[in-house]
N, CA, C, O and CB atoms as a CASP TS submission, in Angstrom:
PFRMAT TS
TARGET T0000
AUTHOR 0000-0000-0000
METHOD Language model
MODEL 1
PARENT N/A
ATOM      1  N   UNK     1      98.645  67.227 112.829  1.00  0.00           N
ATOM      2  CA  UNK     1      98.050  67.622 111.576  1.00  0.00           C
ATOM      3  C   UNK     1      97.262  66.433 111.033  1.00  0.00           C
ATOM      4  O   UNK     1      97.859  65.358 110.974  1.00  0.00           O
ATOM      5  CB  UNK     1      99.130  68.103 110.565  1.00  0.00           C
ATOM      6  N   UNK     2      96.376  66.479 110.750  1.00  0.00           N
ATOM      7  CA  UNK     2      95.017  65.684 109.942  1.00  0.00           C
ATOM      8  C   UNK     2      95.433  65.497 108.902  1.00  0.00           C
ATOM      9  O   UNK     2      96.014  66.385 108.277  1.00  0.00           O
ATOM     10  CB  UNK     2      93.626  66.354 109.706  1.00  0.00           C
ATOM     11  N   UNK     3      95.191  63.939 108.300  1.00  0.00           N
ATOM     12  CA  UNK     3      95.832  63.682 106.931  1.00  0.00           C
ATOM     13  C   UNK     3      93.931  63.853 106.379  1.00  0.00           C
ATOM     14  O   UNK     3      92.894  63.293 106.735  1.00  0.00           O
ATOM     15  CB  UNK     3      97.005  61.721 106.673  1.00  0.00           C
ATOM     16  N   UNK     4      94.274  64.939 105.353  1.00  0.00           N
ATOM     17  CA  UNK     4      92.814  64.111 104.273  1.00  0.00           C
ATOM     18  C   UNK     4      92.719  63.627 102.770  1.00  0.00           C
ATOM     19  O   UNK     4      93.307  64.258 101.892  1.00  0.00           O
ATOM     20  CB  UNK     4      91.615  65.122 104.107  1.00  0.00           C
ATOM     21  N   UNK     5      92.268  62.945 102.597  1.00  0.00           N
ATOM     22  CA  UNK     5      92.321  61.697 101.165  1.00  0.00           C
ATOM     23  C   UNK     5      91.196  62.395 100.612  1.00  0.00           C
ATOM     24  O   UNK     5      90.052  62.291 101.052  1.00  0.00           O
ATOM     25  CB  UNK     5      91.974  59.656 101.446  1.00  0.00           C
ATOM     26  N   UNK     6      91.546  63.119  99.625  1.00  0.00           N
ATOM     27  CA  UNK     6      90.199  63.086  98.379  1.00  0.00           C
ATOM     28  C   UNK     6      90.048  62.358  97.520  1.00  0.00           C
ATOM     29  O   UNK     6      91.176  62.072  97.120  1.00  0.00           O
ATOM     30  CB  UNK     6      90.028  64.026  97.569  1.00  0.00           C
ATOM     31  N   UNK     7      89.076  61.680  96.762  1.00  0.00           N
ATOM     32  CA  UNK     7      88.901  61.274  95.715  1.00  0.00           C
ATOM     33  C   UNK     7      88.325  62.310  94.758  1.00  0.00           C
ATOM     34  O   UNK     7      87.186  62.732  94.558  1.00  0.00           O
ATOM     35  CB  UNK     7      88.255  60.228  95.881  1.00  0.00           C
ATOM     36  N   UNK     8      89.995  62.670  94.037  1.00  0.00           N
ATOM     37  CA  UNK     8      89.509  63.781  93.172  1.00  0.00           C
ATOM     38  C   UNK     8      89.119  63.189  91.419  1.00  0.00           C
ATOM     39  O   UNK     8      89.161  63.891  90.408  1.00  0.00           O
ATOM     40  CB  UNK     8      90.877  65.030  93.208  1.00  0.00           C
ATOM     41  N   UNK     9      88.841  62.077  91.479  1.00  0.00           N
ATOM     42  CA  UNK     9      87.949  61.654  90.202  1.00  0.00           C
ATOM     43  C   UNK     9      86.879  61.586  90.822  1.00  0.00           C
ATOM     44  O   UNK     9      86.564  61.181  89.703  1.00  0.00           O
ATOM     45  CB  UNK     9      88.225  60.331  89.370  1.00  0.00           C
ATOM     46  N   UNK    10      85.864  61.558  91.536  1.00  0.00           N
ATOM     47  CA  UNK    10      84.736  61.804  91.822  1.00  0.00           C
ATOM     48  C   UNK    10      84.175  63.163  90.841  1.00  0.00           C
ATOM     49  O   UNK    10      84.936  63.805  90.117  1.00  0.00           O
ATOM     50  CB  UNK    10      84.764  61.948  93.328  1.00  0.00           C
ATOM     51  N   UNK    11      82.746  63.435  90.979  1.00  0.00           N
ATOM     52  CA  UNK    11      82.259  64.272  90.096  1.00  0.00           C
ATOM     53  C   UNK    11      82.292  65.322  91.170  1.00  0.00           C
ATOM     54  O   UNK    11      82.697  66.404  90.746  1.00  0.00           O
ATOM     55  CB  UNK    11      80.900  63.892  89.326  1.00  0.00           C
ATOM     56  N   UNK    12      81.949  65.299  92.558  1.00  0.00           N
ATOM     57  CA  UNK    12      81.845  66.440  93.235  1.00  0.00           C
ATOM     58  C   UNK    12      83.686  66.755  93.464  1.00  0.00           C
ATOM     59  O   UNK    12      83.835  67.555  94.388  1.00  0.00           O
ATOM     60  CB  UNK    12      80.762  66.177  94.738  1.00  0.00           C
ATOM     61  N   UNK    13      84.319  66.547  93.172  1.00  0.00           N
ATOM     62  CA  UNK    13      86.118  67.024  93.223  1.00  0.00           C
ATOM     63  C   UNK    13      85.727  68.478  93.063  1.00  0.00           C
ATOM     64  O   UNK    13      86.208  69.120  93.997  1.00  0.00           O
ATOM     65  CB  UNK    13      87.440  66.353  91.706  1.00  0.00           C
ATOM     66  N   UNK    14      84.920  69.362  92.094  1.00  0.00           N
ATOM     67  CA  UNK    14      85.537  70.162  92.015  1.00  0.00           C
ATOM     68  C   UNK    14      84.870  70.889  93.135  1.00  0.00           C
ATOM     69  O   UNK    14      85.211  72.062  92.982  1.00  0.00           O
ATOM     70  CB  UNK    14      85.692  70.596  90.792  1.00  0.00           C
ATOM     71  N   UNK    15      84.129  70.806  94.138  1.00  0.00           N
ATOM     72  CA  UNK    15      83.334  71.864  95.256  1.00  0.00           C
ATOM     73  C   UNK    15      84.419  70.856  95.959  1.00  0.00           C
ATOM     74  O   UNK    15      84.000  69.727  95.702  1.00  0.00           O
ATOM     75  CB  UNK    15      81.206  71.980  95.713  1.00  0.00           C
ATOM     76  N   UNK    16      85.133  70.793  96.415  1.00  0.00           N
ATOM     77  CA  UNK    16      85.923  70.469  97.230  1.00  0.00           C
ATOM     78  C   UNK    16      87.182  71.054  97.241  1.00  0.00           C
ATOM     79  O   UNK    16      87.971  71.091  96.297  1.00  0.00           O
ATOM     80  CB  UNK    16      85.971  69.376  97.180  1.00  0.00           C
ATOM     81  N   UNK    17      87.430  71.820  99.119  1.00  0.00           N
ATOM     82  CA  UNK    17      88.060  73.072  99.250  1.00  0.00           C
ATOM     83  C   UNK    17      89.404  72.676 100.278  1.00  0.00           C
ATOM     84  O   UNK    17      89.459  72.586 101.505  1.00  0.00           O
ATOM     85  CB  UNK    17      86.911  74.272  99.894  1.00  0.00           C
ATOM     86  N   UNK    18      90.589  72.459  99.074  1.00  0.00           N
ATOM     87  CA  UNK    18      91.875  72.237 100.284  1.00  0.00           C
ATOM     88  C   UNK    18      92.077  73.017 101.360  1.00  0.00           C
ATOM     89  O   UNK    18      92.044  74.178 100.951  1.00  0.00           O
ATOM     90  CB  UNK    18      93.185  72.353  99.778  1.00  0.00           C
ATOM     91  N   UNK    19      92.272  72.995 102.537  1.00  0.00           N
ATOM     92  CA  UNK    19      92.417  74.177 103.783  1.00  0.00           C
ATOM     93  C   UNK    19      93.893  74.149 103.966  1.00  0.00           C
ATOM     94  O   UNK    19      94.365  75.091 104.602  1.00  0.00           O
ATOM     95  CB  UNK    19      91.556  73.808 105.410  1.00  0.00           C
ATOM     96  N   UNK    20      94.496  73.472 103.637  1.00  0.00           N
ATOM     97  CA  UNK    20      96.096  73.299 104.119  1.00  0.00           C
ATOM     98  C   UNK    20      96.631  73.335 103.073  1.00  0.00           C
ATOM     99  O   UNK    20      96.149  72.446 102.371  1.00  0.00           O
ATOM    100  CB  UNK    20      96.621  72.056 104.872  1.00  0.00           C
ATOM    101  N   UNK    21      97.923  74.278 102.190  1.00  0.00           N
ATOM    102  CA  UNK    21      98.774  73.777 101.705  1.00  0.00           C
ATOM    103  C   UNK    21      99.670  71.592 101.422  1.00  0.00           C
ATOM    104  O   UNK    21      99.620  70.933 102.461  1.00  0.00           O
ATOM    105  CB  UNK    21      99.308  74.786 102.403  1.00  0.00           C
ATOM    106  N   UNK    22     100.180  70.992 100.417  1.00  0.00           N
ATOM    107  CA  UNK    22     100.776  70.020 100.877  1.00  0.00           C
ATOM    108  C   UNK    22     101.874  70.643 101.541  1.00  0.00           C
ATOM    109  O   UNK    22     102.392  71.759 101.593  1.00  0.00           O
ATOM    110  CB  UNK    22     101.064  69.066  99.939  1.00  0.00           C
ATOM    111  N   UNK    23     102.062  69.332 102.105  1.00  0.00           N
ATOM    112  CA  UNK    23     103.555  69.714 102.789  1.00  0.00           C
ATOM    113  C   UNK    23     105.002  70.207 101.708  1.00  0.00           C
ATOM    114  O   UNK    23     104.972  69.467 100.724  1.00  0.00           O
ATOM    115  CB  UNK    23     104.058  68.146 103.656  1.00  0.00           C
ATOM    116  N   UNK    24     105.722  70.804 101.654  1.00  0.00           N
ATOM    117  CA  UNK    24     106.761  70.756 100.435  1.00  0.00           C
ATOM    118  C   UNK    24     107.732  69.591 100.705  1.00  0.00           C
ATOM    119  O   UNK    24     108.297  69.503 101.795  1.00  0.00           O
ATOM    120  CB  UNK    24     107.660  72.212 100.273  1.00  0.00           C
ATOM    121  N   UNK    25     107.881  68.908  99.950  1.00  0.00           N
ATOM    122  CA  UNK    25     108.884  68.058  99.719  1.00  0.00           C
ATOM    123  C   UNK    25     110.331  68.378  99.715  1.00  0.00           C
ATOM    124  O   UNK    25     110.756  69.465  99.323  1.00  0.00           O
ATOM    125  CB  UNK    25     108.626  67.595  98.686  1.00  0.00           C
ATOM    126  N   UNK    26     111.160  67.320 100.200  1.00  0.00           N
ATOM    127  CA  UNK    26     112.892  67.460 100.065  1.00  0.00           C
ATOM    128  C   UNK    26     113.422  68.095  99.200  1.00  0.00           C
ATOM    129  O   UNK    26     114.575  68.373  99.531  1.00  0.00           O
ATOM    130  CB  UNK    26     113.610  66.365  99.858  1.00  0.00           C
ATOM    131  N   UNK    27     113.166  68.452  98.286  1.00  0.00           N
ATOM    132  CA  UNK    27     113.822  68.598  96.919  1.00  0.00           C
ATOM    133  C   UNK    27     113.660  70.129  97.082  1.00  0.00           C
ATOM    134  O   UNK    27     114.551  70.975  97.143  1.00  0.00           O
ATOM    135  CB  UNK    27     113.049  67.787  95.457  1.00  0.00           C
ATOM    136  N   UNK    28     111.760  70.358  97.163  1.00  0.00           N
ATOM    137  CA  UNK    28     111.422  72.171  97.181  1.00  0.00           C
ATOM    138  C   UNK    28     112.377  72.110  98.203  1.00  0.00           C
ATOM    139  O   UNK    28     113.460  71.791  97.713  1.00  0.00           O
ATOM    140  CB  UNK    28     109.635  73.022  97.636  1.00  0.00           C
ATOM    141  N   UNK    29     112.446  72.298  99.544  1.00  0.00           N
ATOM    142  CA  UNK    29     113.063  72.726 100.804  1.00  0.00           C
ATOM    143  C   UNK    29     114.794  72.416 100.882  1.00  0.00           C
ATOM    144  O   UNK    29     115.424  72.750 101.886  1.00  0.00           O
ATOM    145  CB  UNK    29     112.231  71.894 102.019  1.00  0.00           C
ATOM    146  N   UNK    30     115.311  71.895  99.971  1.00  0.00           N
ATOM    147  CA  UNK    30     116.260  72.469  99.297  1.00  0.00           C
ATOM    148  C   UNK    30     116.871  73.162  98.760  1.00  0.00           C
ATOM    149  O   UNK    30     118.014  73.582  98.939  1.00  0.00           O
ATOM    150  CB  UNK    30     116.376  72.362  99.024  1.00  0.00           C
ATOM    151  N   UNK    31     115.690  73.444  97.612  1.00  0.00           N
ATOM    152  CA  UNK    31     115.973  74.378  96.052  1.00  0.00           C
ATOM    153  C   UNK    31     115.717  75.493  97.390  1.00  0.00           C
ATOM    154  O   UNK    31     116.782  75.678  97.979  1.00  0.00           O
ATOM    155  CB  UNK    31     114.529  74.294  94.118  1.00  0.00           C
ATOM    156  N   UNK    32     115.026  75.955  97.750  1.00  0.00           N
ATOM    157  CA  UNK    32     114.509  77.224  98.728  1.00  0.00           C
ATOM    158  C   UNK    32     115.839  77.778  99.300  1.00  0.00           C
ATOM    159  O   UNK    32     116.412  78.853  99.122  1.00  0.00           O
ATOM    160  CB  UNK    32     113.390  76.715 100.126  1.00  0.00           C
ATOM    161  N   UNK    33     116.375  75.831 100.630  1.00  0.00           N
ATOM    162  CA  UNK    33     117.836  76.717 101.466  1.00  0.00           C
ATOM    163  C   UNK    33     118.407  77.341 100.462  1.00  0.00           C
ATOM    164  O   UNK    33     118.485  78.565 100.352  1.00  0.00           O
ATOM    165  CB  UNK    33     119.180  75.749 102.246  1.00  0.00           C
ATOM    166  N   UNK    34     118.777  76.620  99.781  1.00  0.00           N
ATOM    167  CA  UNK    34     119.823  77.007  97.977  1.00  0.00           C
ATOM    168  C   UNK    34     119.555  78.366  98.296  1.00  0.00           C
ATOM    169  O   UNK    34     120.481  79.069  98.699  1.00  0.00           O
ATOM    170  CB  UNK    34     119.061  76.405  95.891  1.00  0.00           C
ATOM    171  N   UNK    35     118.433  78.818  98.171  1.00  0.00           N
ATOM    172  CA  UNK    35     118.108  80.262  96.879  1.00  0.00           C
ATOM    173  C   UNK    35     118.242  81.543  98.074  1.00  0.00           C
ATOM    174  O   UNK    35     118.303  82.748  97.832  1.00  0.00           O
ATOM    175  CB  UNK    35     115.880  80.265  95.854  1.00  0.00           C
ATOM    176  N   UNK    36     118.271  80.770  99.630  1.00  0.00           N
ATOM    177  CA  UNK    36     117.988  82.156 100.244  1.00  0.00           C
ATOM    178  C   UNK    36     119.812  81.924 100.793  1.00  0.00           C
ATOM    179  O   UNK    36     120.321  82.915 101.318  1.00  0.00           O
ATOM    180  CB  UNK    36     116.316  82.324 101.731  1.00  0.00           C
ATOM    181  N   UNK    37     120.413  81.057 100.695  1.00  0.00           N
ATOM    182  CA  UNK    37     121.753  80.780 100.955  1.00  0.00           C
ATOM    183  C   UNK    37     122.290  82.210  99.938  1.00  0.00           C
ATOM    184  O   UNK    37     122.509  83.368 100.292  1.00  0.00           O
ATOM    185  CB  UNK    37     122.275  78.974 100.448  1.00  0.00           C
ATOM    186  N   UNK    38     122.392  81.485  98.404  1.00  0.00           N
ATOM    187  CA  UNK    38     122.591  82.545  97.934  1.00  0.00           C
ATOM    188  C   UNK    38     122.397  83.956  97.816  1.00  0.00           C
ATOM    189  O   UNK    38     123.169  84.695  97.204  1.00  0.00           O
ATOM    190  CB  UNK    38     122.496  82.318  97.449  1.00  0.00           C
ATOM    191  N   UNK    39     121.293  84.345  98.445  1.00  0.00           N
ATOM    192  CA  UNK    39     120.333  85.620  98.315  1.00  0.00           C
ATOM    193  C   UNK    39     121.252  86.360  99.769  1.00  0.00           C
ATOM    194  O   UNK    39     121.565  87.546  99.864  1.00  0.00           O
ATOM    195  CB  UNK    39     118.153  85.200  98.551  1.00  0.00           C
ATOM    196  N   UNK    40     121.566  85.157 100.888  1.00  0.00           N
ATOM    197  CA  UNK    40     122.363  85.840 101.945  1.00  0.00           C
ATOM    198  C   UNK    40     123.759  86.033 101.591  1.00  0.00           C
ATOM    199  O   UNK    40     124.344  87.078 101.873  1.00  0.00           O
ATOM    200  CB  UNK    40     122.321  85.099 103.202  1.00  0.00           C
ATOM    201  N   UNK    41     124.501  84.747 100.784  1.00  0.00           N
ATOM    202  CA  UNK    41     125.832  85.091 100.244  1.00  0.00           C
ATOM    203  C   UNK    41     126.281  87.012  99.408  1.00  0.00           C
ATOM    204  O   UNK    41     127.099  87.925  99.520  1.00  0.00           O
ATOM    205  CB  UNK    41     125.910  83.739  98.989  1.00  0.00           C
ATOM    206  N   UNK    42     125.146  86.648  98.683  1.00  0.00           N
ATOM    207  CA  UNK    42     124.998  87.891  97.802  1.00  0.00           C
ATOM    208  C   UNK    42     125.396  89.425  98.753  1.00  0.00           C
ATOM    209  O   UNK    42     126.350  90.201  98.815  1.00  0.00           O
ATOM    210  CB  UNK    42     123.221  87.889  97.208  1.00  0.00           C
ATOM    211  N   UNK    43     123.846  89.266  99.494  1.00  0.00           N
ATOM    212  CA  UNK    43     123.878  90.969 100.110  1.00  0.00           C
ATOM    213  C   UNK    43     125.211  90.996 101.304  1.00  0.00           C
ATOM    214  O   UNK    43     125.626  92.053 101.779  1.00  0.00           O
ATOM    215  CB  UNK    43     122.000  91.466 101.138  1.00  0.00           C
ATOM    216  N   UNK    44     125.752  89.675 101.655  1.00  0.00           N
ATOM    217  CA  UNK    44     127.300  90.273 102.472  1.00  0.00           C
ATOM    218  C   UNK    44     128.434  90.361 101.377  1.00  0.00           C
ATOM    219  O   UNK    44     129.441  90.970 101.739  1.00  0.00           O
ATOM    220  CB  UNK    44     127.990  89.038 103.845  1.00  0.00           C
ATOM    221  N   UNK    45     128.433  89.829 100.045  1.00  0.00           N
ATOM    222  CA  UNK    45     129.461  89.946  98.968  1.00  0.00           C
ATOM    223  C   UNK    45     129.080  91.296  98.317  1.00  0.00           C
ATOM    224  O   UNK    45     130.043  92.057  98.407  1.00  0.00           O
ATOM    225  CB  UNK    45     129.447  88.654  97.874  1.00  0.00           C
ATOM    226  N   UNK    46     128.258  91.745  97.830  1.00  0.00           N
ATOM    227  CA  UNK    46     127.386  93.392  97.552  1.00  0.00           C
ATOM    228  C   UNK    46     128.523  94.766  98.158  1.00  0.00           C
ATOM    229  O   UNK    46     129.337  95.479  97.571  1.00  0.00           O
ATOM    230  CB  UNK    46     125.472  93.461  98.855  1.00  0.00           C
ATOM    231  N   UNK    47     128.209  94.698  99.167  1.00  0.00           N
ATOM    232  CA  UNK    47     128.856  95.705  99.936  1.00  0.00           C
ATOM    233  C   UNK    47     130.306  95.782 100.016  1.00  0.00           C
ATOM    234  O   UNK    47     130.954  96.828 100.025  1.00  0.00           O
ATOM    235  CB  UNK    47     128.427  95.615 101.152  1.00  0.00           C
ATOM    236  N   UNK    48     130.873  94.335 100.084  1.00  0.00           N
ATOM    237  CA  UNK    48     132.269  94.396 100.306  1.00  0.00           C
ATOM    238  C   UNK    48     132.944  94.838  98.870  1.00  0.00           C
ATOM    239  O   UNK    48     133.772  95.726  98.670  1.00  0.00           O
ATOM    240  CB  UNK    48     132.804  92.937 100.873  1.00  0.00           C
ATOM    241  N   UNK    49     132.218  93.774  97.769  1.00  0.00           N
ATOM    242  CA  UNK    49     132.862  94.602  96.559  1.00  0.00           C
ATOM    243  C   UNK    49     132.535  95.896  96.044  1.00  0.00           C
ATOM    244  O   UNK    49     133.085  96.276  95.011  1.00  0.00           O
ATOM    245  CB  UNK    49     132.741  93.948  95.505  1.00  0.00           C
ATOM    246  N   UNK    50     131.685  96.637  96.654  1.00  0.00           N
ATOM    247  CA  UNK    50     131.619  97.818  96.493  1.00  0.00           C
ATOM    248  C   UNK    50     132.277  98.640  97.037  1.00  0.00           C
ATOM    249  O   UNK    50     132.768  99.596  96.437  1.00  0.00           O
ATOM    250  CB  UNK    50     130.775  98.085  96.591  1.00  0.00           C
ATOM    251  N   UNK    51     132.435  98.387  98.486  1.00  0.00           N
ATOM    252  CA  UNK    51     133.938  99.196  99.373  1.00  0.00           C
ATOM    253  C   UNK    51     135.255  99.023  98.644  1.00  0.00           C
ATOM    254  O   UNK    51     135.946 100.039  98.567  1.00  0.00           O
ATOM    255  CB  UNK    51     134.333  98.431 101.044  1.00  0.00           C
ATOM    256  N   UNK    52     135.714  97.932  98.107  1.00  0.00           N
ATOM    257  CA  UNK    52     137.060  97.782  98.022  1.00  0.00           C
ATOM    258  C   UNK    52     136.890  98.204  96.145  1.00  0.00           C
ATOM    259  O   UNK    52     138.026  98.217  95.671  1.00  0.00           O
ATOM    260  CB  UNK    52     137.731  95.987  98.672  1.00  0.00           C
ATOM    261  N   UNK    53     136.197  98.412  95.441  1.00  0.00           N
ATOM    262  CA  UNK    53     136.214  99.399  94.320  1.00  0.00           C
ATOM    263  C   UNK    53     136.076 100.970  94.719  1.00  0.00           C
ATOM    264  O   UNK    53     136.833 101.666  94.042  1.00  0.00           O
ATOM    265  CB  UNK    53     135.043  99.024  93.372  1.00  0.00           C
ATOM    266  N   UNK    54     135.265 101.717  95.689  1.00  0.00           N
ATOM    267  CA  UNK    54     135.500 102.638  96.423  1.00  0.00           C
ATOM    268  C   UNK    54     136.844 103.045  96.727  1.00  0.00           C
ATOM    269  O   UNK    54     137.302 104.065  96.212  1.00  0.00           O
ATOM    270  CB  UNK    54     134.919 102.407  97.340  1.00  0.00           C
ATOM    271  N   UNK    55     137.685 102.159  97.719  1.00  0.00           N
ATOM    272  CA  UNK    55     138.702 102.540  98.105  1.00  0.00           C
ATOM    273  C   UNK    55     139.771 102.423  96.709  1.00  0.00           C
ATOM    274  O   UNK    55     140.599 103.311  96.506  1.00  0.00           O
ATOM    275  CB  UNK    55     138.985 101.753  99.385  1.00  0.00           C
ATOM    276  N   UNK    56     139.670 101.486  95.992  1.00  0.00           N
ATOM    277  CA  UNK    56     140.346 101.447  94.526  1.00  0.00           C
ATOM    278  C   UNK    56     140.264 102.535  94.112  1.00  0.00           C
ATOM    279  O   UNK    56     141.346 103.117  94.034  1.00  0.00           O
ATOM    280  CB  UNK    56     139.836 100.603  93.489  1.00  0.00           C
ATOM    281  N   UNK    57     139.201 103.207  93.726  1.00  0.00           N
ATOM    282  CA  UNK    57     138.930 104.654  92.907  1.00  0.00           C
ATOM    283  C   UNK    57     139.658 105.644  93.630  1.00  0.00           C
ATOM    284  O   UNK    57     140.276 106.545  93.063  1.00  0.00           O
ATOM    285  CB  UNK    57     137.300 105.174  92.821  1.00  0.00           C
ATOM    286  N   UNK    58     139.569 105.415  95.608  1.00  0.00           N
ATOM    287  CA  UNK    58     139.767 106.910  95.814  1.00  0.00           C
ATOM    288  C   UNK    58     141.965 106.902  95.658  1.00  0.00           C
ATOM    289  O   UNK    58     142.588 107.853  95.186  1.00  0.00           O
ATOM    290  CB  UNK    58     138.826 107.481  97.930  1.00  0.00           C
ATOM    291  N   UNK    59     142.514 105.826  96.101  1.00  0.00           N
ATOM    292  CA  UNK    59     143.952 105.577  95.897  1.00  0.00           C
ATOM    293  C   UNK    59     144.244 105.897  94.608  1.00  0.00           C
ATOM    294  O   UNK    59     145.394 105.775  94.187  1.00  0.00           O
ATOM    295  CB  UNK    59     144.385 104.217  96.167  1.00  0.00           C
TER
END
């Protein structure tokens, strides 16, 4: 991957067109595992407490 350096105080900064995202940093790619950790914790905890209130109701 090609590193490129703008000088975005220059006057032409603004006709100048990023092609690449930055890279995300430690911190984003963290907060992210975090959020899809939880998002996977969730939909296998979802179902189970819904079965075992199911079977609660039908006993």
């Amino acid at each position: 991957m090609a590193v490129r350096n703008f000088d975005v105080t220059s006057p032409r900064a603004a006709r100048y067109t990023l092609l690449e995202p930055a890279p995300r940093g430690r911190v984003d790619a963290r907060r992210a595992r975090q959020r899809w950790s939880l998002v996977g914790i969730g939909a296998l905890a979802v179902p189970f407490v819904a079965a075992v209130v199911v079977i609660g109701v039908v006993h």
